[in-house]
N, C-alpha and C positions, 0 to 999 in steps of 0.2 A: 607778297608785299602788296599793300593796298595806297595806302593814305603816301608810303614812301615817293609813291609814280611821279608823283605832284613835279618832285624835288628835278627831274630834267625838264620839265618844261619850263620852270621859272632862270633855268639855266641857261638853257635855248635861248630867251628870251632875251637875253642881257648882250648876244653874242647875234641873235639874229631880230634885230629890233620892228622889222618889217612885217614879221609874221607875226597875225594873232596869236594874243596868249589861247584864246578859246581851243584855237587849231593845233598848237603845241601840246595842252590837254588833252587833247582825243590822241594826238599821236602819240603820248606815253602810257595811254591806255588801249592804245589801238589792240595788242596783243589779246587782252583782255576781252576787249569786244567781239574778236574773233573767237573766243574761247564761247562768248554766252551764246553765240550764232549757233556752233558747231555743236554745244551742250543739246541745245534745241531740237537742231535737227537728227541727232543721236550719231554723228560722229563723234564728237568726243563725252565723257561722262563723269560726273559727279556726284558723290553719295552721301548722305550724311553718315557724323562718326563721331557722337554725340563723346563718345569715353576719350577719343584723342585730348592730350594733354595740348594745353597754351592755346593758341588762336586761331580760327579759322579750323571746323571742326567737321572736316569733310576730305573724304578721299577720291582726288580726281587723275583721270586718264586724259592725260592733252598732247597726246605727238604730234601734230600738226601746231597749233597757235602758238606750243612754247618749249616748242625744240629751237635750237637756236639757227639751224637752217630755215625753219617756218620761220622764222622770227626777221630772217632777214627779207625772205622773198615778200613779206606784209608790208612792211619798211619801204623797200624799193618800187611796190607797187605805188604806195599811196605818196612814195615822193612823188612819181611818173605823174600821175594824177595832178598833183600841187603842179609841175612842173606845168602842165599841158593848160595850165589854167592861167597860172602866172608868171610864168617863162622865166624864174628866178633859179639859176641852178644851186646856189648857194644855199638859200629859202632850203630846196630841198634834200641836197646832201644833208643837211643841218635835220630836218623833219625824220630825214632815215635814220638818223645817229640816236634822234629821239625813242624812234620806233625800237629800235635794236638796245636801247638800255633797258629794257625792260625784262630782256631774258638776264644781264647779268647782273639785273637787281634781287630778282626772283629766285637767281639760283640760291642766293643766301638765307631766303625763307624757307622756301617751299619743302617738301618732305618726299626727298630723290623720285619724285614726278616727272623731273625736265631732262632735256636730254641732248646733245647735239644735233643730230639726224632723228627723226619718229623711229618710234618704237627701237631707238640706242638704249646704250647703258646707260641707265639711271640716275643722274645728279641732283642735288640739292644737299644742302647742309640744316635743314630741319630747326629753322629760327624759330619758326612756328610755333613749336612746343615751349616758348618759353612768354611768358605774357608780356613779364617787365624787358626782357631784350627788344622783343616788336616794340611795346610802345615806346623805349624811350629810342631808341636808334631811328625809327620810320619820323619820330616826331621833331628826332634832332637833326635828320638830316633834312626834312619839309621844311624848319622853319630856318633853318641855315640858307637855306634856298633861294625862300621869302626873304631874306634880311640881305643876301646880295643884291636880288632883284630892283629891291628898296633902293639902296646905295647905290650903282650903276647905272639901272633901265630908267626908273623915275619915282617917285614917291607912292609908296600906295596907300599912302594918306593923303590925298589931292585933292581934285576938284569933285571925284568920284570916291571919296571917302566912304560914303555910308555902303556905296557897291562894293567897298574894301572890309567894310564890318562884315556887311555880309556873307562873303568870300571866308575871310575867315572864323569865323564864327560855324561858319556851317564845317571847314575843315577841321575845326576842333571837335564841335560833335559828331561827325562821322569819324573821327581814329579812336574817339571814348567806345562808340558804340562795336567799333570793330575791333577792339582789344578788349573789353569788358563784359558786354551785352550778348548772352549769347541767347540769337531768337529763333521763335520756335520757327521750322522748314516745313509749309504745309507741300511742297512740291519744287520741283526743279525750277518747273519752269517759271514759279511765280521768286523763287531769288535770284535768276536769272534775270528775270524783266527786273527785280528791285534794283539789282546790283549795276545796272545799265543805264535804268535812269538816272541814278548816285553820278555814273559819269558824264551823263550828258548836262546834270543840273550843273555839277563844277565845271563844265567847258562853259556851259552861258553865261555863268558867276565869272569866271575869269575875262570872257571877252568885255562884260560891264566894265571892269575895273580894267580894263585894258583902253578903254574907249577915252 
């Protein structure tokens, strides 16, 4: 799941109003970020797999970032962290629950990569392979997300409107290009660095509209 991540943070937000949307963004990709670190450093691995059917056309090895053990210990770290900084314990049990939706969003895409414990039995139910499933379920549940966010947390048609074009604008065309676009992989590490910046632009796009 990619563009879907979105959908806890805008959740969080409604429920924990304190925290940056920026910060909730990174913590529903955090999972994610540890995956591009780990790709990097050749702990964990990704290959392209250009003949895979539906989306996202690559076969990766991730026992640590998206087993759901790892998944929890990333979680719990980066509440510690939020914690130690802003002494909110709610803040961050709420930031861990972020972190941790992100394995049982993924078990529903991914293509049995993920797993409880590293290197367990193999889970995922292989959404991936289908194009029209990712996009309209990642799109229906991001903007169902969005349209709570709207109605509860505060309008994101405000005073910071054109940061809200923005915002969204840029999440439509990144779930078009990630359901559609398939581009060419000159190396790891260079979708790695792309795929990361993708998440740090949407955590600043968010804090804007957040502000």
């Amino acid at each position: 799941m990619w563009t879907g991540h979105l959908a806890p943070a805008f959740l969080c937000k409604v429920v924990a109003p304190n925290v940056a949307l920026g910060t909730l963004v990174l913590a529903a990709y955090l999972c994610d970020i540890a995956f591009f670190v780990f790709a990097t450093i050749g702990l964990e691995h990704v290959y392209p797999a250009p003949d895979l059917p539906g989306v996202f056309p690559f076969v990766t090895r991730l026992p640590f970032s998206h087993s759901l053990l790892g998944t929890c210990i990333i979680g719990i770290a980066f509440a510690m962290y939020h914690y130690r900084q802003h002494g909110d314990m709610r803040a961050s049990i709420i930031l861990t629950l972020a972190v941790i939706s992100h394995f049982f969003l993924d078990i529903l895409v991914h293509r049995r990569d993920m797993s409880l414990l590293p290197y367990g039995t193999p889970l995922g139910w292989s959404w991936f392979d289908s194009t029209p499933v990712i996009f309209l379920v990642e799109g229906a549940i991001t903007a169902c997300s969005m349209y709570i966010y709207h109605k509860q947390s505060r309008p994101i048609f405000g005073i910071q409107s054109h940061n809200s074009i923005y915002l969204i604008g840029f999440i439509i065309v990144n779930h078009f290009v990630y359901c559609f676009v398939q581009l060419p992989v000159f190396s790891t590490l260079l979708m790695v660095s792309s795929l990361m910046s993708v998440v740090f632009l949407l955590s600043h796009l968010a804090n804007l509209v957040d502000k």
